[in-house]
Backbone atoms as SQL, in Angstrom:
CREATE TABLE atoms (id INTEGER PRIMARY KEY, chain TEXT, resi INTEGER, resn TEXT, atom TEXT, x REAL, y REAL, z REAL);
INSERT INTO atoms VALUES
  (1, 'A', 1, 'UNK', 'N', 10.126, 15.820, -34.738),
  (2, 'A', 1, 'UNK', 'CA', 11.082, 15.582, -33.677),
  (3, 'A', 1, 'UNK', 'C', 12.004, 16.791, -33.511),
  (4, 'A', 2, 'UNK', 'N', 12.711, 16.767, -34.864),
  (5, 'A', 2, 'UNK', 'CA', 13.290, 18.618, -34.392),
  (6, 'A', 2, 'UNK', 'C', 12.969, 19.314, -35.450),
  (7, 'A', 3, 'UNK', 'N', 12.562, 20.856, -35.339),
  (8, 'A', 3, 'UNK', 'CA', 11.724, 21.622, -36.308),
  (9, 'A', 3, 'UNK', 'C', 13.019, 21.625, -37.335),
  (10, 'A', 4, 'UNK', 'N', 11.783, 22.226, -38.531),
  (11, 'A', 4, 'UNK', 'CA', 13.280, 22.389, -39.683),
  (12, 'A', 4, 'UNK', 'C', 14.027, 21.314, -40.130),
  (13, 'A', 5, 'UNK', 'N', 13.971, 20.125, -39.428),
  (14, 'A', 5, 'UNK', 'CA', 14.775, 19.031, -40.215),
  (15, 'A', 5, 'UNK', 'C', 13.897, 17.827, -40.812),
  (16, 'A', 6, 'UNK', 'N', 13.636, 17.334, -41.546),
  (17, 'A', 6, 'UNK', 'CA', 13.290, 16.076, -42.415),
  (18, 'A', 6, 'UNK', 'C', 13.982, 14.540, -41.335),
  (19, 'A', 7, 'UNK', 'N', 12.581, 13.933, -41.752),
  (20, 'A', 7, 'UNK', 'CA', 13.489, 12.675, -41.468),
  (21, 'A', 7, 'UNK', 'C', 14.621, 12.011, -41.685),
  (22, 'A', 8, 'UNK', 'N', 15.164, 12.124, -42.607),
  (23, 'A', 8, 'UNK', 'CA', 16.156, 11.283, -43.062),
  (24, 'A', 8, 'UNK', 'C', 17.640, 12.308, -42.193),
  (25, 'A', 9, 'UNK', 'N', 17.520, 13.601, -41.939),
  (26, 'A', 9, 'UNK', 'CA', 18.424, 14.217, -41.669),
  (27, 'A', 9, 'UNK', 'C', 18.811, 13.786, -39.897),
  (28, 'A', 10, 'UNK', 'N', 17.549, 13.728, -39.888),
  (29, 'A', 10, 'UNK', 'CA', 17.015, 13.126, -38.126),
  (30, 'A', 10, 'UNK', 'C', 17.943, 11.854, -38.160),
  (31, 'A', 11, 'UNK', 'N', 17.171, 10.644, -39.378),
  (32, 'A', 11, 'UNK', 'CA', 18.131, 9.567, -39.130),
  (33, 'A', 11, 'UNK', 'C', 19.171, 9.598, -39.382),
  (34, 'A', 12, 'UNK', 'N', 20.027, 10.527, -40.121),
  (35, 'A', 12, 'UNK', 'CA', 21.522, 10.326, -40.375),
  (36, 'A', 12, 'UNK', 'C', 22.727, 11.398, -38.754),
  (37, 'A', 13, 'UNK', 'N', 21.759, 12.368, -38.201),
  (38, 'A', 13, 'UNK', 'CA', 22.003, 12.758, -37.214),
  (39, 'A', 13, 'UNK', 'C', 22.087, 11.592, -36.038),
  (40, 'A', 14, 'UNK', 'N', 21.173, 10.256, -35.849),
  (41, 'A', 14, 'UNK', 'CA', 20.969, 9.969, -35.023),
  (42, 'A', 14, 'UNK', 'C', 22.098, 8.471, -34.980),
  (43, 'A', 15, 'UNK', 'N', 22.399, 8.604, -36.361),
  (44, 'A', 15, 'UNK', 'CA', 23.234, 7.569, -36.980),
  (45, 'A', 15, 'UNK', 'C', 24.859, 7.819, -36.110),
  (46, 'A', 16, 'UNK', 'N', 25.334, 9.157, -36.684),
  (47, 'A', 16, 'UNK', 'CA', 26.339, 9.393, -35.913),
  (48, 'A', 16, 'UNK', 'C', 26.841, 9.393, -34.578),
  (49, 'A', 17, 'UNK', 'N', 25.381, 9.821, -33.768),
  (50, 'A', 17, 'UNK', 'CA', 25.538, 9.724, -32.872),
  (51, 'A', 17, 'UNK', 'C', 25.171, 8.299, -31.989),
  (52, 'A', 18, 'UNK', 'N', 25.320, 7.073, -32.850),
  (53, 'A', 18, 'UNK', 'CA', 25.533, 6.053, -32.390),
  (54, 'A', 18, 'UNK', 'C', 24.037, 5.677, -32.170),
  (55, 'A', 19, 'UNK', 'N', 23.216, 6.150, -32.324),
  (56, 'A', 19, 'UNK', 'CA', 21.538, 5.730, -31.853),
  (57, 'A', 19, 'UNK', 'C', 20.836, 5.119, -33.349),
  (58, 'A', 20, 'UNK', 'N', 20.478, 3.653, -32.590),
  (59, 'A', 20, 'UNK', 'CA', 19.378, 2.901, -33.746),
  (60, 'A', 20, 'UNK', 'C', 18.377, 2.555, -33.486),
  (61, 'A', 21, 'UNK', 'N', 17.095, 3.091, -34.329),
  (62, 'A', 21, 'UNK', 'CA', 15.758, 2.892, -34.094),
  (63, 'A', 21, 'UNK', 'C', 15.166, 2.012, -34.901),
  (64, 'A', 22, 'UNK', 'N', 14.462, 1.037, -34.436),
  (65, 'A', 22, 'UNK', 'CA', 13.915, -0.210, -35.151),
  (66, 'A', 22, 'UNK', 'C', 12.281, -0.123, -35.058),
  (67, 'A', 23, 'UNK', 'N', 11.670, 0.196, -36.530),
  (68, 'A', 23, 'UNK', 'CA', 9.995, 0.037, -35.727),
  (69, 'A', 23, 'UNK', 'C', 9.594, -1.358, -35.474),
  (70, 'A', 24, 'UNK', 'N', 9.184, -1.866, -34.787),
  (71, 'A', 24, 'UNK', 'CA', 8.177, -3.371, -34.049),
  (72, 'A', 24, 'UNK', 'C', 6.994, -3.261, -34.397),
  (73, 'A', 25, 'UNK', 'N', 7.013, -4.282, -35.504),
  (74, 'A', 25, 'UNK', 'CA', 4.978, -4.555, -35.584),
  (75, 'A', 25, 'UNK', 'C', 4.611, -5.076, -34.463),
  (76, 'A', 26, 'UNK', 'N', 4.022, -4.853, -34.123),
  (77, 'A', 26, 'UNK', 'CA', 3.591, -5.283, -32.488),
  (78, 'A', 26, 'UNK', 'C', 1.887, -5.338, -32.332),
  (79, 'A', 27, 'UNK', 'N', 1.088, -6.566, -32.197),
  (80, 'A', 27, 'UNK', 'CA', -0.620, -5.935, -32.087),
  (81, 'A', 27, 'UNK', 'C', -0.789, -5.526, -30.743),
  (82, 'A', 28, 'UNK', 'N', -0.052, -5.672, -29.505),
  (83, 'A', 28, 'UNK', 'CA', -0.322, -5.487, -28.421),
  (84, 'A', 28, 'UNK', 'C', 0.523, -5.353, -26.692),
  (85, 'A', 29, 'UNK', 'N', 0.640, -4.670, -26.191),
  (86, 'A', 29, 'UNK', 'CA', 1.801, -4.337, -25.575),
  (87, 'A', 29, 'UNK', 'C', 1.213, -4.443, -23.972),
  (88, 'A', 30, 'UNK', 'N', 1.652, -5.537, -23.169),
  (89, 'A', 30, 'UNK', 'CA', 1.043, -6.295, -21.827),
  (90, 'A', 30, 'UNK', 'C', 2.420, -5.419, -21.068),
  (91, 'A', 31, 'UNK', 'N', 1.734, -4.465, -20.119),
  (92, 'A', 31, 'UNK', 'CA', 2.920, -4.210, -18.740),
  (93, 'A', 31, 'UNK', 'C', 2.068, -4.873, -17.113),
  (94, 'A', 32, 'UNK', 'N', 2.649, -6.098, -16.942),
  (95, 'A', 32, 'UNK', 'CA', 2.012, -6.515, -15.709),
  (96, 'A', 32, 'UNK', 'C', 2.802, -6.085, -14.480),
  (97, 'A', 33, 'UNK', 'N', 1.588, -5.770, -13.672),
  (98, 'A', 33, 'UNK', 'CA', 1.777, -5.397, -12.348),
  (99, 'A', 33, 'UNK', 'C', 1.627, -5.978, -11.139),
  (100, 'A', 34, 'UNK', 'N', 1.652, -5.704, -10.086),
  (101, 'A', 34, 'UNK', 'CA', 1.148, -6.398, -9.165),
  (102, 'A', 34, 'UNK', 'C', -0.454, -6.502, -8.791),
  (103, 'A', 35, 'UNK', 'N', -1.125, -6.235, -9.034),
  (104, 'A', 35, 'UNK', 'CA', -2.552, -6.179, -8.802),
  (105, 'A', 35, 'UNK', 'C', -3.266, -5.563, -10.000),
  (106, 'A', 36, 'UNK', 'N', -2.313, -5.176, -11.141),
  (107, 'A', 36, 'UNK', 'CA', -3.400, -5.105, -12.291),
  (108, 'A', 36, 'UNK', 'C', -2.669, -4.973, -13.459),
  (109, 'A', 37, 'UNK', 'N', -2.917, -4.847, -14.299),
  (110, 'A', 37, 'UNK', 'CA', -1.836, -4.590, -16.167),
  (111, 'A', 37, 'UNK', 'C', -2.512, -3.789, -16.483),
  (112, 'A', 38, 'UNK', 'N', -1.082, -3.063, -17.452),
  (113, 'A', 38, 'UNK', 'CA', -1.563, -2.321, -18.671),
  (114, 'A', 38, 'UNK', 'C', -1.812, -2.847, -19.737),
  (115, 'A', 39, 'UNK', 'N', -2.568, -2.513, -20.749),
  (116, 'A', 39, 'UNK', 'CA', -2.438, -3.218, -21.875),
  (117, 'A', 39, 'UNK', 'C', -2.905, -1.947, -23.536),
  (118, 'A', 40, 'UNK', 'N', -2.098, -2.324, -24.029),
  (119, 'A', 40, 'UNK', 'CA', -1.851, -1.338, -25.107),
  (120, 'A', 40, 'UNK', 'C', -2.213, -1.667, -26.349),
  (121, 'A', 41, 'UNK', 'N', -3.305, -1.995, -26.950),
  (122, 'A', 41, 'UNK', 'CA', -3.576, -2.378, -28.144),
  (123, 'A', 41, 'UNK', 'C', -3.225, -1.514, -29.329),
  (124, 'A', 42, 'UNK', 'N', -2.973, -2.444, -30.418),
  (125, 'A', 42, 'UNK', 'CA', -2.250, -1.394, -31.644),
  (126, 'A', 42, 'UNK', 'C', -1.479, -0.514, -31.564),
  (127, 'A', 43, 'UNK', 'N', -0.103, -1.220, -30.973),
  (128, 'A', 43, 'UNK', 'CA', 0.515, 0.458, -30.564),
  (129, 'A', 43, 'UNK', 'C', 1.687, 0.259, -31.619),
  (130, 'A', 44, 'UNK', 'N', 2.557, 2.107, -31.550),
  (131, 'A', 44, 'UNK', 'CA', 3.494, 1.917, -32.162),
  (132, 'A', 44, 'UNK', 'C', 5.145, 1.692, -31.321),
  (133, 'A', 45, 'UNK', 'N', 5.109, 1.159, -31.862),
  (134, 'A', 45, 'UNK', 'CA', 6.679, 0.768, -30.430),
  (135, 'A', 45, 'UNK', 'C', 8.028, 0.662, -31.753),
  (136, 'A', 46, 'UNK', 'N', 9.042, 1.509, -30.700),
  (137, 'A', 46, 'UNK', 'CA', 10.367, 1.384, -31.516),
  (138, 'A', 46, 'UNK', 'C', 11.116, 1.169, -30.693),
  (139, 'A', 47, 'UNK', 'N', 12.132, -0.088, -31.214),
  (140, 'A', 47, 'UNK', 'CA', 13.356, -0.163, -30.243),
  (141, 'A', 47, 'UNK', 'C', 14.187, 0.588, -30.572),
  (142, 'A', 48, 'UNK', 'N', 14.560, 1.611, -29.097),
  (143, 'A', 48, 'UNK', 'CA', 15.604, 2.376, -29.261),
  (144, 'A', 48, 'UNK', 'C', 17.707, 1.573, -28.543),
  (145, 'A', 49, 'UNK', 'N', 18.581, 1.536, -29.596),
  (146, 'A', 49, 'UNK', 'CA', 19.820, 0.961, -29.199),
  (147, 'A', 49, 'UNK', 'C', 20.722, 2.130, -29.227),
  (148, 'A', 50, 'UNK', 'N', 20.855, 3.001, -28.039),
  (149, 'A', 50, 'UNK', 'CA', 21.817, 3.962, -27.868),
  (150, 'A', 50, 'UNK', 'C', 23.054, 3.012, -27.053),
  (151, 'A', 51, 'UNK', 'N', 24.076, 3.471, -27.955),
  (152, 'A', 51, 'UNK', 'CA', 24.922, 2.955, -26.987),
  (153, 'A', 51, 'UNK', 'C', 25.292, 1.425, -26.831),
  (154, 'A', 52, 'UNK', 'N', 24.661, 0.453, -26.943),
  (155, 'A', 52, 'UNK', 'CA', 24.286, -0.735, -26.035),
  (156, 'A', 52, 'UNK', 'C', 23.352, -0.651, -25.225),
  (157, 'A', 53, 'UNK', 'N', 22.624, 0.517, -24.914),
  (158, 'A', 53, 'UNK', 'CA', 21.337, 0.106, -23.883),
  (159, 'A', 53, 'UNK', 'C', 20.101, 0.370, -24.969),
  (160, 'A', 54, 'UNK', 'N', 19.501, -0.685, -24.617),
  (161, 'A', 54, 'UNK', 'CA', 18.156, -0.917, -25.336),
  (162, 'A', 54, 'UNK', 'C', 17.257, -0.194, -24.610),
  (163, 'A', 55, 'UNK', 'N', 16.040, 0.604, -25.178),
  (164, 'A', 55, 'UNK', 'CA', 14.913, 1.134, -24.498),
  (165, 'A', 55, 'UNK', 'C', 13.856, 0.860, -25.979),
  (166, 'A', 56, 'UNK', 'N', 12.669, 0.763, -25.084),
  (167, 'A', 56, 'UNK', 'CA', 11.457, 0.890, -26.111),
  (168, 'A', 56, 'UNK', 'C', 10.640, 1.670, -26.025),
  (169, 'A', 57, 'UNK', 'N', 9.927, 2.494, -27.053),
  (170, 'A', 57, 'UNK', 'CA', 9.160, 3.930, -26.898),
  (171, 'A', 57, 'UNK', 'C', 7.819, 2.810, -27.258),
  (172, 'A', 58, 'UNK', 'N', 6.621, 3.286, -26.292),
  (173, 'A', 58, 'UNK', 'CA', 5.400, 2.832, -26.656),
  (174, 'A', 58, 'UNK', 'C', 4.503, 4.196, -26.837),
  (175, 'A', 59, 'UNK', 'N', 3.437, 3.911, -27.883),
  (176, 'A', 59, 'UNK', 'CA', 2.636, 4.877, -28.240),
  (177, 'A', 59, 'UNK', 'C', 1.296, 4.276, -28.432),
  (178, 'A', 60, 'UNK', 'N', 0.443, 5.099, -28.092),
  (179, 'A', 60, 'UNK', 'CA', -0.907, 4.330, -27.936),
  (180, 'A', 60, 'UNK', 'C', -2.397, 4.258, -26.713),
  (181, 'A', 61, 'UNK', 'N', -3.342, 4.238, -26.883),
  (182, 'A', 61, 'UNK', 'CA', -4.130, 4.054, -25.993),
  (183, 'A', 61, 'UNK', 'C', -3.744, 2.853, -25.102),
  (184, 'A', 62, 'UNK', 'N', -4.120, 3.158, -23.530),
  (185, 'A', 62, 'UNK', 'CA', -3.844, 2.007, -23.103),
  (186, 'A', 62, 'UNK', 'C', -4.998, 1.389, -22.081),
  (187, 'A', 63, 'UNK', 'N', -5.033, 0.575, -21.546),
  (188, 'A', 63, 'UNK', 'CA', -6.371, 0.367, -20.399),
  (189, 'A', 63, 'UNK', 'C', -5.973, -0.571, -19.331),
  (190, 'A', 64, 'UNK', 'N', -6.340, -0.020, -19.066),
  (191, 'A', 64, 'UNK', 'CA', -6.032, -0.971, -17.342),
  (192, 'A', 64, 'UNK', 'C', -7.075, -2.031, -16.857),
  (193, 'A', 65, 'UNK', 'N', -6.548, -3.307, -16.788),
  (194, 'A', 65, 'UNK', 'CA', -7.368, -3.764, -16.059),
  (195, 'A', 65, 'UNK', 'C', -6.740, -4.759, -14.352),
  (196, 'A', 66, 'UNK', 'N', -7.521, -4.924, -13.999),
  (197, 'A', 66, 'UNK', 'CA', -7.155, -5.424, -12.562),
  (198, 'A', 66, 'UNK', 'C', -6.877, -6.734, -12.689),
  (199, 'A', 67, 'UNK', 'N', -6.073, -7.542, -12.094),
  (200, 'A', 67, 'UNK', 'CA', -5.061, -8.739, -11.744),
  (201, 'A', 67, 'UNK', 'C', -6.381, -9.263, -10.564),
  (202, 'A', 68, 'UNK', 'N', -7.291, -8.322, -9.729),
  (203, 'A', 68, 'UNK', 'CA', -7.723, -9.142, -8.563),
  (204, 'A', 68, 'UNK', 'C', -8.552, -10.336, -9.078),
  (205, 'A', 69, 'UNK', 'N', -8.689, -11.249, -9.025),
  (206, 'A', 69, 'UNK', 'CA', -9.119, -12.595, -9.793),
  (207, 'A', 69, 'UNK', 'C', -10.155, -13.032, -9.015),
  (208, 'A', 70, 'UNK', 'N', -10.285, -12.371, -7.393),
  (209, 'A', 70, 'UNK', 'CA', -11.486, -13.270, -6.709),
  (210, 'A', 70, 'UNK', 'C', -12.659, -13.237, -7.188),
  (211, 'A', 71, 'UNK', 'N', -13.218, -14.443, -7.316),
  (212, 'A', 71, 'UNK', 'CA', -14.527, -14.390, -7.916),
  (213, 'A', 71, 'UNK', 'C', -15.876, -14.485, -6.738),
  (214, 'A', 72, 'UNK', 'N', -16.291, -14.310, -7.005),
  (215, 'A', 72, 'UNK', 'CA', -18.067, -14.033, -6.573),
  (216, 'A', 72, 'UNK', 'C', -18.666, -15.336, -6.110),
  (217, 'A', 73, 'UNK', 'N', -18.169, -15.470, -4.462),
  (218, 'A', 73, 'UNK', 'CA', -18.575, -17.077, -3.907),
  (219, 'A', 73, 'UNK', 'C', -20.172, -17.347, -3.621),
  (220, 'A', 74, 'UNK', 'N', -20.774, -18.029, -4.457),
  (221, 'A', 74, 'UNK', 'CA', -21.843, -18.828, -4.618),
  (222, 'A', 74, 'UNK', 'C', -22.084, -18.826, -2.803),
  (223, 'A', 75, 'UNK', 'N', -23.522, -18.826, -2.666),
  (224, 'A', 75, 'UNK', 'CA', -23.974, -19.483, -1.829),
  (225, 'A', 75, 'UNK', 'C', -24.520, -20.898, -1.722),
  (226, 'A', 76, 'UNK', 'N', -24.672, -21.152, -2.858),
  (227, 'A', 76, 'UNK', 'CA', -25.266, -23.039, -3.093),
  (228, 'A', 76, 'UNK', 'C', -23.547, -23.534, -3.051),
  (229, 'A', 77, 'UNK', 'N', -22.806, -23.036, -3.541),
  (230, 'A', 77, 'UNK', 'CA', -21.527, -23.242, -3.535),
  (231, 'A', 77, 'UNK', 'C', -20.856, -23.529, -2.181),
  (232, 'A', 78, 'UNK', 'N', -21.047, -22.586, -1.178),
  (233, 'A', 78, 'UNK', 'CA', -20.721, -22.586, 0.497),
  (234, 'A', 78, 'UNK', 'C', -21.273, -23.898, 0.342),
  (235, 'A', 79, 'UNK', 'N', -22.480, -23.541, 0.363),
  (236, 'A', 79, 'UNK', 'CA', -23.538, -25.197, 1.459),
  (237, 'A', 79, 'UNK', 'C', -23.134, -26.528, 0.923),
  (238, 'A', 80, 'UNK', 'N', -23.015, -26.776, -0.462),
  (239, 'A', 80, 'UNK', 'CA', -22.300, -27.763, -1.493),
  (240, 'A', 80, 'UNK', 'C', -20.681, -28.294, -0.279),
  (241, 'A', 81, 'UNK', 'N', -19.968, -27.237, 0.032),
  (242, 'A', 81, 'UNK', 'CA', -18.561, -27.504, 0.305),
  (243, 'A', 81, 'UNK', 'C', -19.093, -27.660, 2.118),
  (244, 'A', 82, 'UNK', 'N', -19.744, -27.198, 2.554),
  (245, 'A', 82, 'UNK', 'CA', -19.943, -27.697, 3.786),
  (246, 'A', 82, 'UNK', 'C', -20.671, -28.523, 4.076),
  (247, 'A', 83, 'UNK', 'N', -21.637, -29.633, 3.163),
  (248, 'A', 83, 'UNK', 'CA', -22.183, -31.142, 3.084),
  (249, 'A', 83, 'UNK', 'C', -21.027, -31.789, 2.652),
  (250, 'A', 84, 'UNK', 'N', -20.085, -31.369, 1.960),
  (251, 'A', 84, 'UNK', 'CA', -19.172, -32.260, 1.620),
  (252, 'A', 84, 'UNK', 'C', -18.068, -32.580, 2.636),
  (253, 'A', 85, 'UNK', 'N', -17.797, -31.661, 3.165),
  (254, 'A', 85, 'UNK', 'CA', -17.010, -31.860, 4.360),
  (255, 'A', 85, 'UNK', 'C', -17.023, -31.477, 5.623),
  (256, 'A', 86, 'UNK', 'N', -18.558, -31.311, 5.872),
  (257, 'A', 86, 'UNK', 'CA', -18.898, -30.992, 7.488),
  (258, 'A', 86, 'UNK', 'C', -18.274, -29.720, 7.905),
  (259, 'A', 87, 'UNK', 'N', -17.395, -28.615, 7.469),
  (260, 'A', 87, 'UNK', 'CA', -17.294, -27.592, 8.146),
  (261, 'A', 87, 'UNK', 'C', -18.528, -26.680, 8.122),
  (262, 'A', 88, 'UNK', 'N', -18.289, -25.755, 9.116),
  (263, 'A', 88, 'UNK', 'CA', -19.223, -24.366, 9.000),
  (264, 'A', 88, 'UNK', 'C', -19.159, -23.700, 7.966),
  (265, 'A', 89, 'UNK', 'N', -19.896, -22.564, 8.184),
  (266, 'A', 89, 'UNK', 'CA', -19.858, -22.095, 6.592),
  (267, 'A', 89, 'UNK', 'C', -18.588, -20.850, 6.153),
  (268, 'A', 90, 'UNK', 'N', -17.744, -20.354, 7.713),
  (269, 'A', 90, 'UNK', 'CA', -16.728, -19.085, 7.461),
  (270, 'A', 90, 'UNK', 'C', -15.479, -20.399, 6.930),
  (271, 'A', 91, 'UNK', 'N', -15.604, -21.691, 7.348),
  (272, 'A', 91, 'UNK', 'CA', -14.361, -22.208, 6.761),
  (273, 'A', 91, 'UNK', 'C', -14.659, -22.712, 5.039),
  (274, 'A', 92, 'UNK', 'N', -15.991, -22.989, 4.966),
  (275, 'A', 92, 'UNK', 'CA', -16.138, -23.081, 3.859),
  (276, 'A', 92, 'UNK', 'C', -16.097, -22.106, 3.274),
  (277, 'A', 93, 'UNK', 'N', -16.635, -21.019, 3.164),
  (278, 'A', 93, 'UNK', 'CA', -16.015, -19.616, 2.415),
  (279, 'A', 93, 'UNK', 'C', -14.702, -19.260, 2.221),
  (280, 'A', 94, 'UNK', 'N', -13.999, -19.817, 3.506),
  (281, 'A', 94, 'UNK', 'CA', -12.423, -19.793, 3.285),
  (282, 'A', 94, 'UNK', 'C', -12.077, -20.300, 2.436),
  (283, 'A', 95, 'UNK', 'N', -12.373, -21.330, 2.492),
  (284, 'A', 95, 'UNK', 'CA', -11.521, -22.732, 1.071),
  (285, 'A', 95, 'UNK', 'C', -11.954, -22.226, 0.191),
  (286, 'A', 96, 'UNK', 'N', -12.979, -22.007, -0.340),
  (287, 'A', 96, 'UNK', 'CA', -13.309, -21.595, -1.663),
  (288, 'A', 96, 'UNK', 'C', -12.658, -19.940, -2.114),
  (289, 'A', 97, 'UNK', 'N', -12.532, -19.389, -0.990),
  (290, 'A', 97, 'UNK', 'CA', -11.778, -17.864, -1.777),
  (291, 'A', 97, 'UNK', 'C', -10.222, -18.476, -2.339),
  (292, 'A', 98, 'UNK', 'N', -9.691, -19.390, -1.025),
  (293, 'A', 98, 'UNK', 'CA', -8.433, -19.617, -1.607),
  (294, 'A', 98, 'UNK', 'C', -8.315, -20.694, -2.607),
  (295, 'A', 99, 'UNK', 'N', -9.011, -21.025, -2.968),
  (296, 'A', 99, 'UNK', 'CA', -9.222, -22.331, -4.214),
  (297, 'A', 99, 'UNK', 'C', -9.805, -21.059, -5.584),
  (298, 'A', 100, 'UNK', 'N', -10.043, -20.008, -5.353),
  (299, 'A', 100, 'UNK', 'CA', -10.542, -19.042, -6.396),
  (300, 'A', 100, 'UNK', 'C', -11.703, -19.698, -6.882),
  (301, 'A', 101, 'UNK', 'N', -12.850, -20.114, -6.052),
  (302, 'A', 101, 'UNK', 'CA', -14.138, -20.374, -6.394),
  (303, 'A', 101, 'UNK', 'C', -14.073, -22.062, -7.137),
  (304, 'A', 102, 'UNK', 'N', -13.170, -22.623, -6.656),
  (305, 'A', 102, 'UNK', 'CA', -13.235, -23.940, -7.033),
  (306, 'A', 102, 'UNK', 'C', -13.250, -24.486, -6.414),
  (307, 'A', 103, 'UNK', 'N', -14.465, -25.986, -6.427),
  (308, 'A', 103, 'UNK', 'CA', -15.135, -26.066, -5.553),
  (309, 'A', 103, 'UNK', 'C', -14.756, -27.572, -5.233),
  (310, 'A', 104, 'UNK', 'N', -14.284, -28.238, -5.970),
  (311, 'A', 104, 'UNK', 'CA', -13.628, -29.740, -5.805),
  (312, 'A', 104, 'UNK', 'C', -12.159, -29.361, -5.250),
  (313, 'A', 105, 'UNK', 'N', -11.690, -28.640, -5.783),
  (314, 'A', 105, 'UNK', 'CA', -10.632, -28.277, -4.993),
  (315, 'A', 105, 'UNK', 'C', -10.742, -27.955, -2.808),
  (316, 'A', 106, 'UNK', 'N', -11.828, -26.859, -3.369),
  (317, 'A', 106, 'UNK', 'CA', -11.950, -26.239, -1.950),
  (318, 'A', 106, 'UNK', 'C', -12.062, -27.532, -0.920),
  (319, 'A', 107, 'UNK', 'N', -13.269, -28.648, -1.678),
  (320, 'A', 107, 'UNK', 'CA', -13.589, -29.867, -0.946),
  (321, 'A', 107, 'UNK', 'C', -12.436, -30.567, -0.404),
  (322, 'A', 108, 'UNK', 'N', -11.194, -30.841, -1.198),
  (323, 'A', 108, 'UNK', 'CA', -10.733, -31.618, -1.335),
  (324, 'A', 108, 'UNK', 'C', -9.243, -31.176, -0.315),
  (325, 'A', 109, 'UNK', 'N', -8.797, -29.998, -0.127),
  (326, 'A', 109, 'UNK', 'CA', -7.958, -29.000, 0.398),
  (327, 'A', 109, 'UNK', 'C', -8.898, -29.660, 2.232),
  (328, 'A', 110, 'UNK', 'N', -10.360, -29.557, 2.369),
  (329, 'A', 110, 'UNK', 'CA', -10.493, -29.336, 3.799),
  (330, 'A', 110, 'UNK', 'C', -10.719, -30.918, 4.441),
  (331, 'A', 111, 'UNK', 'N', -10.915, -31.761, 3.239),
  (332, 'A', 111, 'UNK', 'CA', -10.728, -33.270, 3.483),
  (333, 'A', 111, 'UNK', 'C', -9.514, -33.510, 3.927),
  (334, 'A', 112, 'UNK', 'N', -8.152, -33.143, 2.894),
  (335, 'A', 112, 'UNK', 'CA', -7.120, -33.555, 3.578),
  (336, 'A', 112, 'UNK', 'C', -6.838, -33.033, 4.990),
  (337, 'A', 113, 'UNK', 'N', -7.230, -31.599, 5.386),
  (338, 'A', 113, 'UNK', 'CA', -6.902, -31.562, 6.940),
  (339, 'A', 113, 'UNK', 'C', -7.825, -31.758, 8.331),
  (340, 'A', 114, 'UNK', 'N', -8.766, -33.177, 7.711),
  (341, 'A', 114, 'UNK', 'CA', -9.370, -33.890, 8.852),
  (342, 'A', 114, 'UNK', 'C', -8.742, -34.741, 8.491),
  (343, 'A', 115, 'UNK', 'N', -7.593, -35.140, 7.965),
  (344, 'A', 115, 'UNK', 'CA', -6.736, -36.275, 7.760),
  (345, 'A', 115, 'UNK', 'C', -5.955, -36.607, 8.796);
């Protein structure tokens, strides 16, 4: 951290100057986003308390994966939801994207609005 000095000189420097570092066993470190997360396995994380303001240092590989959740609409799935409730097949594709591929749901969402 700074050349020439030892840890302990680091921590008694960092002491004075009012800064406390805490290491966190931590197995895994989730930053969610809007359309996808980070995620940080095995990392090293320290809470830093300067002052009264808290910050946390993360260290580590991280990977991204995507939040988009739509799944992969079946075609026996369409025809299933449009015997069940007589629509065509763009409204049945509808219900089922917004039901996220669920299919009693999707049914059951286009029943109530021939209600």
């Amino acid at each position: 951290m700074f050349p020439g000095m030892n840890k302990r000189q680091v921590a008694q420097m960092m002491k004075k100057m009012g800064v406390q570092q805490v290491e966190i066993d931590a197995r895994q470190v989730i930053i969610l986003l809007d359309n996808e997360k980070i995620v940080i396995d095995n990392p090293q994380v320290s809470k830093v308390n300067m002052m009264g303001q808290q910050t946390y240092q993360i260290v580590g590989e991280e990977r991204v994966e995507s939040l988009d959740s739509t799944p992969e609409i079946e075609e026996d799935d369409i025809s299933t939801v449009m015997e069940q409730t007589g629509v065509d097949e763009d409204k049945a594709k509808d219900a089922l994207e917004k039901s996220k591929g669920d299919i009693a749901q999707a049914i059951m969402e286009l029943s109530e609005q021939d209600q």
